[in-house]
C-alpha positions in Angstrom: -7.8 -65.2 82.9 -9.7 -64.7 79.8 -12.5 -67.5 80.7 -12.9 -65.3 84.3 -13.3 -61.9 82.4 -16.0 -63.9 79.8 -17.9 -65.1 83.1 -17.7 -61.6 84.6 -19.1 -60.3 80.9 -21.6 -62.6 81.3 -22.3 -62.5 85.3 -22.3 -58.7 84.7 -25.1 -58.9 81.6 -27.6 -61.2 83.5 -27.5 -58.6 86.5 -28.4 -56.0 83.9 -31.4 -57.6 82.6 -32.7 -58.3 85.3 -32.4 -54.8 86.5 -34.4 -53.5 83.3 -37.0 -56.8 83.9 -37.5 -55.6 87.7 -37.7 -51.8 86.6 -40.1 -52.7 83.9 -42.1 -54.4 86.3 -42.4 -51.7 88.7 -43.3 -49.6 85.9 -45.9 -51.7 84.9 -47.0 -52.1 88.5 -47.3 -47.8 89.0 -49.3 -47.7 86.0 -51.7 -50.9 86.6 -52.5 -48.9 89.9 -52.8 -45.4 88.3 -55.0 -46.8 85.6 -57.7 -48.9 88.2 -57.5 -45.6 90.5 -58.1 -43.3 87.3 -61.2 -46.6 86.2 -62.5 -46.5 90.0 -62.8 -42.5 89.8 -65.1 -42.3 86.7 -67.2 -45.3 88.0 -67.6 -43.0 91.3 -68.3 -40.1 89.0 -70.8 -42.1 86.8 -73.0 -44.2 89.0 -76.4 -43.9 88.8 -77.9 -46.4 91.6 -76.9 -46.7 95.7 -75.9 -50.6 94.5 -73.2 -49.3 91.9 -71.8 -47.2 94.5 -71.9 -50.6 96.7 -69.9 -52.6 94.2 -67.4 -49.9 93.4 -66.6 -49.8 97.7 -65.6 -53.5 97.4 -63.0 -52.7 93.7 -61.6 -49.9 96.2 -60.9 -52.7 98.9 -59.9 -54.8 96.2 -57.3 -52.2 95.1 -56.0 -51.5 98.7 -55.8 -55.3 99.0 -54.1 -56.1 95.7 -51.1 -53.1 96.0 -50.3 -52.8 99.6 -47.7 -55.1 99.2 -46.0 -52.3 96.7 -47.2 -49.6 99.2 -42.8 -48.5 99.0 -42.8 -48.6 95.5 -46.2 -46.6 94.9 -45.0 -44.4 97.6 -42.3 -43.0 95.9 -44.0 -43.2 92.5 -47.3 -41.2 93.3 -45.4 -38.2 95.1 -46.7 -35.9 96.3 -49.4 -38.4 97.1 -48.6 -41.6 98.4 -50.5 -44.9 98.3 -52.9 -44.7 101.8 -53.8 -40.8 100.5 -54.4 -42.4 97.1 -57.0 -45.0 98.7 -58.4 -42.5 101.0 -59.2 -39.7 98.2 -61.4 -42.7 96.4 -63.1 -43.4 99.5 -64.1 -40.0 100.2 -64.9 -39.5 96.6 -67.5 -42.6 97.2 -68.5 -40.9 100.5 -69.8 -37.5 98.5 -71.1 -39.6 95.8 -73.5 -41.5 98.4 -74.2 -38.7 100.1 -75.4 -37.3 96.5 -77.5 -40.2 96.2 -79.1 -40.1 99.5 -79.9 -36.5 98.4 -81.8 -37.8 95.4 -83.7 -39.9 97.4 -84.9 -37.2 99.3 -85.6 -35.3 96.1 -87.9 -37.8 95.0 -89.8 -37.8 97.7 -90.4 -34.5 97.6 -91.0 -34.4 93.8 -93.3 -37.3 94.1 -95.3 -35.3 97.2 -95.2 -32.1 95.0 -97.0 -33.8 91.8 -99.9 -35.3 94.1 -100.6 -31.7 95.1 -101.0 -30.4 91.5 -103.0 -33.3 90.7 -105.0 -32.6 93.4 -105.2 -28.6 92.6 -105.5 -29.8 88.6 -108.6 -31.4 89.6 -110.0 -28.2 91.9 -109.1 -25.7 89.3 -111.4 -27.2 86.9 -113.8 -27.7 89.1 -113.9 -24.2 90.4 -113.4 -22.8 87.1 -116.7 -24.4 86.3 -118.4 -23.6 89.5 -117.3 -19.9 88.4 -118.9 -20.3 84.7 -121.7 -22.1 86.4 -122.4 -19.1 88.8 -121.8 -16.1 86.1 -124.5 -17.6 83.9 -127.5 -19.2 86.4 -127.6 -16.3 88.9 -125.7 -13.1 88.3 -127.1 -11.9 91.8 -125.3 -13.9 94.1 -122.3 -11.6 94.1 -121.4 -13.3 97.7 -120.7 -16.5 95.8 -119.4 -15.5 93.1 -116.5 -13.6 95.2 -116.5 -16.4 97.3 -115.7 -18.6 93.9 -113.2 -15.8 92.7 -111.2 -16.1 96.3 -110.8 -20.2 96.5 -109.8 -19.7 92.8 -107.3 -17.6 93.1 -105.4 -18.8 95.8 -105.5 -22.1 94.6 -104.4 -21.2 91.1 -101.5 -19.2 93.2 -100.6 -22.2 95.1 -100.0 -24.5 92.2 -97.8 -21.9 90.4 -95.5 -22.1 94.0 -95.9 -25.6 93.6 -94.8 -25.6 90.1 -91.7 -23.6 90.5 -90.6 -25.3 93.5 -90.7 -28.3 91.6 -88.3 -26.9 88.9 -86.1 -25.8 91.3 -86.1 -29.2 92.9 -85.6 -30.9 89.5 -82.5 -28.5 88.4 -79.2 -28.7 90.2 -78.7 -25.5 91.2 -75.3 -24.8 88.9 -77.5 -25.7 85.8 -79.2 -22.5 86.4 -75.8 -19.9 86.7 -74.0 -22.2 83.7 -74.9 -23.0 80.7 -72.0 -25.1 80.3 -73.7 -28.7 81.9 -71.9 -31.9 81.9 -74.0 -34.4 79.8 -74.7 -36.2 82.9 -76.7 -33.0 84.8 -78.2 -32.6 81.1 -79.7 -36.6 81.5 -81.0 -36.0 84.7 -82.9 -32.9 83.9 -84.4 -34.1 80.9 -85.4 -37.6 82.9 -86.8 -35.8 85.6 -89.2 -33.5 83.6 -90.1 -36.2 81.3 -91.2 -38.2 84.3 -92.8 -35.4 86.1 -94.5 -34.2 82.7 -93.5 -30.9 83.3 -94.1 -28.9 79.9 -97.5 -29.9 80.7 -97.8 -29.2 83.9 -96.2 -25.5 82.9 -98.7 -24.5 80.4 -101.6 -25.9 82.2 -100.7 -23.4 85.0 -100.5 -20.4 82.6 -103.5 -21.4 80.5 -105.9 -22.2 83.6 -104.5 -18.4 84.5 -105.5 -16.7 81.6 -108.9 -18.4 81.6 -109.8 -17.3 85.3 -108.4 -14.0 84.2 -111.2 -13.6 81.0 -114.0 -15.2 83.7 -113.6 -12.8 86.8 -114.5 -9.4 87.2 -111.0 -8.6 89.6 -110.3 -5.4 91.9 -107.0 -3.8 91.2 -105.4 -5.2 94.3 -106.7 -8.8 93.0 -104.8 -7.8 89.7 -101.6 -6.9 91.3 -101.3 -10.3 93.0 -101.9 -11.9 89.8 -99.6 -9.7 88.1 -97.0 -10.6 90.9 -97.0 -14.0 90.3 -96.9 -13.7 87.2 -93.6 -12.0 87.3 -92.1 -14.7 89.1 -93.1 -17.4 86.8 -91.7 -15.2 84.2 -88.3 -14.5 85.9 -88.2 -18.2 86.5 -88.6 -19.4 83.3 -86.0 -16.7 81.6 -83.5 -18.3 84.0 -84.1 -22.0 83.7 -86.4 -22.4 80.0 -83.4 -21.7 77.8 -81.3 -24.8 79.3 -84.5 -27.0 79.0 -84.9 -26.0 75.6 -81.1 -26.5 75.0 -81.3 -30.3 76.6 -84.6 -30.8 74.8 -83.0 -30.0 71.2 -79.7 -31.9 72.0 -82.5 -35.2 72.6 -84.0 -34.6 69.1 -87.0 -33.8 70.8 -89.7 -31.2 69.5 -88.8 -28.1 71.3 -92.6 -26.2 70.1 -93.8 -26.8 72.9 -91.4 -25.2 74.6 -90.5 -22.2 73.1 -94.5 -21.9 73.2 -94.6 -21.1 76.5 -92.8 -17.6 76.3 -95.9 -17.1 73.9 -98.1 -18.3 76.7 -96.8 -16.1 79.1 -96.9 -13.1 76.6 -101.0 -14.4 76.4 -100.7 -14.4 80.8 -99.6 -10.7 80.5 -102.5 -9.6 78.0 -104.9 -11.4 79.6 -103.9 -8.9 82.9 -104.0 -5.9 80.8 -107.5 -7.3 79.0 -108.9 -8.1 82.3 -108.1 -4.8 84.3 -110.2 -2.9 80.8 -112.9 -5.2 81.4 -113.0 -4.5 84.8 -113.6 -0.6 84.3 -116.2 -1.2 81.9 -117.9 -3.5 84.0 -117.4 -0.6 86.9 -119.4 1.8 84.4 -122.2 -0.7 82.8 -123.2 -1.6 86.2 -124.3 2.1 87.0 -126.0 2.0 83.4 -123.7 3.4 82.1 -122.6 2.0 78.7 -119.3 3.2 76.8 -118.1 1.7 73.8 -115.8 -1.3 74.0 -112.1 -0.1 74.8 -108.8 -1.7 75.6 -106.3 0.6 75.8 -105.5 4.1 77.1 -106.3 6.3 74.1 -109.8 3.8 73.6 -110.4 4.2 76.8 -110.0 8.1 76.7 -111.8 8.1 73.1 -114.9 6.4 75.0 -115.4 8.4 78.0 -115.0 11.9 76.0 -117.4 10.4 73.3 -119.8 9.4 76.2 -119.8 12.9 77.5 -120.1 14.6 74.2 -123.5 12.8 73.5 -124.5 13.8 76.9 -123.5 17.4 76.7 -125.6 17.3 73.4 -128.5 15.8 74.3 -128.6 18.0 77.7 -131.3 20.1 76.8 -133.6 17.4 76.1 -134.2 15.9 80.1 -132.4 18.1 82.4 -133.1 16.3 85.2 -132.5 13.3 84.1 -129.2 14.5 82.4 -128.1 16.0 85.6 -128.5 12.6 87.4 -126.0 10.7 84.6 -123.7 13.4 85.5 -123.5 13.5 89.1 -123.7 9.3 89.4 -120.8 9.0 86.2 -118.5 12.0 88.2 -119.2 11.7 91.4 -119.6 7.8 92.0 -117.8 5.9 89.1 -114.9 8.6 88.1 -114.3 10.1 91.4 -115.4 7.2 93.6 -114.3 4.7 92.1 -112.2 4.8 88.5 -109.4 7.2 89.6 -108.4 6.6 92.9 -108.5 2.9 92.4 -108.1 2.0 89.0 -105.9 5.0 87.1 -103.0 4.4 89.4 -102.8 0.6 88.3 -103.0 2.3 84.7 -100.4 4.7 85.8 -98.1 2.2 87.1 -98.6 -0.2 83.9 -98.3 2.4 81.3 -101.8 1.8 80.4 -102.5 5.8 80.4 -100.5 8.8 80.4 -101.4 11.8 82.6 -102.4 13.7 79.3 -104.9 11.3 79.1 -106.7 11.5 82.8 -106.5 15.2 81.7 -108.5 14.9 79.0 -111.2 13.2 80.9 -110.8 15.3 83.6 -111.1 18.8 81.5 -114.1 16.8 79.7 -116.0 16.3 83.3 -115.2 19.6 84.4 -116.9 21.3 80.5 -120.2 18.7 81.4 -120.4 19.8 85.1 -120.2 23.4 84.5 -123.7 23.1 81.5 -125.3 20.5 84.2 -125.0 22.5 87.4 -125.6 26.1 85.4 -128.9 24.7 83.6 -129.8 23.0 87.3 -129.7 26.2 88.6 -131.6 28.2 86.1 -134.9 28.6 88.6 -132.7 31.2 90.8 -132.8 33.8 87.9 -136.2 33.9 88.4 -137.0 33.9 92.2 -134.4 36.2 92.8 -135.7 38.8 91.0 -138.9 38.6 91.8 -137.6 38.2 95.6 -136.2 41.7 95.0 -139.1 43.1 93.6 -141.6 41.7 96.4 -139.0 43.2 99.0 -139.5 46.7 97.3 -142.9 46.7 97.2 -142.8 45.6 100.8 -140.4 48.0 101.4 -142.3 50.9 99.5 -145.3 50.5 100.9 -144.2 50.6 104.5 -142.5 53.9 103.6 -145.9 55.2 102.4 -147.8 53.6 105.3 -145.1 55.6 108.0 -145.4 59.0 105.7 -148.9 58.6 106.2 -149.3 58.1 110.1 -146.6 61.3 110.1 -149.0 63.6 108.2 -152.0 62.7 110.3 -150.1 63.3 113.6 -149.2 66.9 112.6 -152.5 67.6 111.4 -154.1 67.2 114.9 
C-alpha cells in the first residue's frame, strides 16, 4: 500500500510539471506573437521605401503562417481581439501605409514639376527685371514698353509667389501646420524635403526679386494693392508654417539666420510698398514740373506740399500769369485729378495720412486759389468802372440831346 501511494506521489508530481511546462509554453507562445505583432507594427509605422513595405507583407504572412496552428490559444489570450482580427489590423495598417507612399509619389511629382516652373520664372524675372532697368535708363519715352515690362513683371513675380506657397504646402503634412507637437518622423521629412527643394532660397529670392521691382517701377494704386495682397498671403503663410521650420532647422544643428531673416525680409517687402506708393506721388507731381522736396511719410508729405505752396503764395506777385498756371495745373490736375481720388484713399486705408492732414493741404489750396483767382481778376476793377462811366455819359447826353429836340418843338 505504501509503494502505491509513493507511485501516486510521484505519478501525481510529473502531471504537475508538466502542467506548469505546457502553461509556460503557452505563455511564451502569447508573448512571442504579441512581441512580432507589436515589431511588425513599428516597421509599418517606420518605413520609408514601397520595397520595405514589400518585405514587411511577407513577415505578416510569415506570422499568420507560423501561429495559426495556436489560433485557440491566441484566441482566448488576445481577447477582445482574436488571432484573424490581429492579422487583419497589420494588414490594413500596411494597406494605409502604401497608400501613404503612393501619396508621396504623387507629391514628388508634383514638387519636382513645381521647382521647373520657378527655375523657369527665376530665369524671366531677371531677365525682365533687367529689360525694365534697361528701358528706364535708354529711353524714358517709351511709356508703352515700359508698362508693357511692368505687366509681364508683375504677374510673373505673382505667379512664382503661388508657386512658392503651393510648394510649402505640398512639402508640409497638413497636421504640421495646426501642431506644433510633430513626431520626429514628419520633423525628417520636412527638413529633407526643403533641403532638397532649396527652399530658404527659393523664399527669399521671391521676396527680394519683390522689393527690387517694387524700387524700379513707378505703380498705380490698384498695381499696389495687388502687390500688397500678395504680400499678405506670403506673410500669413509664413507665420503659420516658418516657426516649425525654424524649430526642425534648430533641432538639426543647422544655422537658423537665414531663417529668422526672412521675417526681416518681409518687414523690407512691406516698406518697400509704403516707399514705392511715396515715390509714386512724387513722380505724379515732378512729371507736371512740379518739384516738392523728398517725402516719405504723411506728415513729410503734408510738410512738402504746404512748403510748396507757401513759396508760391510768396513769390505770386512776381509772374501772375505764370503763377496762376502752377496753380490751376497743381489743383486742378495733380491734387484734384489725380492725388486724392486715387492715391489718398490707399493712404487712408494704410494709415499713411490722417484726415487732419488732407485738411491741411486742402485749407492750404483753398488760401493759394483765393490770392490766384482774386489777383487774375484784378482787370475788372477797372473796366467796370469805366463801363459805368461810359454808360453815363451815353446816358447823359442822350438826355441832353431829347431836352433839346423838346425845346425846339415848342418854340415853333
Amino acid at each position: 500500500m505504501k509503494k502505491i501511494n509513493i507511485l501516486l506521489a510521484v505519478f501525481f508530481v510529473i502531471l504537475f510539471f508538466n502542467g506548469v511546462n505546457y502553461a509556460q509554453q503557452d505563455y511564451e507562445t502569447v508573448q512571442s506573437f504579441k512581441s512580432k505583432v507589436k515589431d511588425i507594427g513599428e516597421s509599418i509605422k517606420s518605413a520609408s521605401t514601397a520595397d520595405q513595405l514589400t518585405q514587411i507583407k511577407a513577415q505578416i504572412d510569415q506570422l499568420s503562417s507560423d501561429f495559426i496552428s495556436k489560433k485557440d490559444l491566441l484566441d482566448k489570450s488576445l481577447y477582445p481581439d482574436d488571432f484573424n482580427g490581429t492579422i487583419t489590423k497589420l494588414n490594413n495598417a500596411l494597406t494605409l501605409r502604401q497608400g501613404d507612399f503612393g501619396q508621396i509619389t504623387t507629391l514628388q511629382s508634383k514638387v519636382s514639376q513645381l521647382q521647373m516652373q520657378i527655375d523657369t520664372l527665376n530665369s524671366q524675372n531677371a531677365d525682365l527685371l533687367a529689360k525694365l532697368q534697361e528701358a528706364q535708363s535708354q529711353n524714358k519715352t517709351d511709356v508703352e514698353r515700359l508698362n508693357r515690362i511692368i505687366s509681364e513683371l508683375r504677374y510673373s513675380l505673382f505667379k512664382r509667389d503661388k508657386l512658392i506657397m503651393s510648394m510649402i504646402d505640398s512639402l508640409m503634412p497638413p497636421s504640421s501646420l495646426q501642431s506644433s507637437n510633430l513626431s520626429s518622423s514628419d520633423q525628417q521629412k520636412i527638413y529633407s524635403r526643403f533641403k532638397k527643394m532649396d527652399m530658404i532660397s527659393n523664399i527669399r529670392k521671391s521676396i527680394d526679386d519683390n522689393i527690387k521691382f517694387l524700387g524700379a517701377a513707378a505703380l498705380t494704386p490698384n498695381d499696389l494693392k495687388s502687390v500688397q495682397a500678395q504680400q499678405q498671403q506670403f506673410k500669413k503663410m509664413w507665420k503659420t508654417a516658418g516657426p516649425q521650420i525654424i524649430d526642425i532647422y534648430s533641432k538639426k544643428h543647422e544655422s537658423v539666420k537665414d531663417l529668422k531673416g526672412i521675417d526681416t525680409a518681409l518687414a523690407a517687402w512691406d516698406n518697400a510698398i509704403v516707399q514705392q506708393a511715396w515715390s509714386s506721388i512724387n513722380q505724379a507731381f515732378a512729371m507736371h514740373g512740379i518739384i516738392l522736396n523728398q517725402f516719405s511719410s504723411g506728415d513729410e508729405f503734408t510738410q512738402a506740399v504746404t512748403s510748396y505752396i507757401s513759396s508760391e503764395i510768396q513769390n505770386f506777385s512776381t509772374n501772375e500769369s505764370e503763377s496762376k498756371g502752377t496753380y490751376m495745373v497743381f489743383a486742378d490736375t495733380v491734387w484734384n485729378g489725380n492725388i486724392k481720388p486715387n492715391w489718398v484713399p490707399f493712404l487712408m486705408d494704410n494709415k499713411l495720412i490722417t484726415d487732419t492732414q488732407i485738411g491741411v493741404i486742402d485749407s492750404k489750396i483753398a488760401q493759394w486759389k483765393d490770392i490766384a483767382m482774386a489777383t487774375s481778376f484784378t482787370w475788372l476793377y477797372i473796366v467796370i468802372p469805366l463801363l459805368i462811366i461810359i454808360i453815363i455819359v451815353i446816358i447823359v447826353r442822350l438826355r441832353a440831346s431829347k431836352n433839346k429836340e423838346i425845346k425846339v418843338e415848342k418854340e415853333t
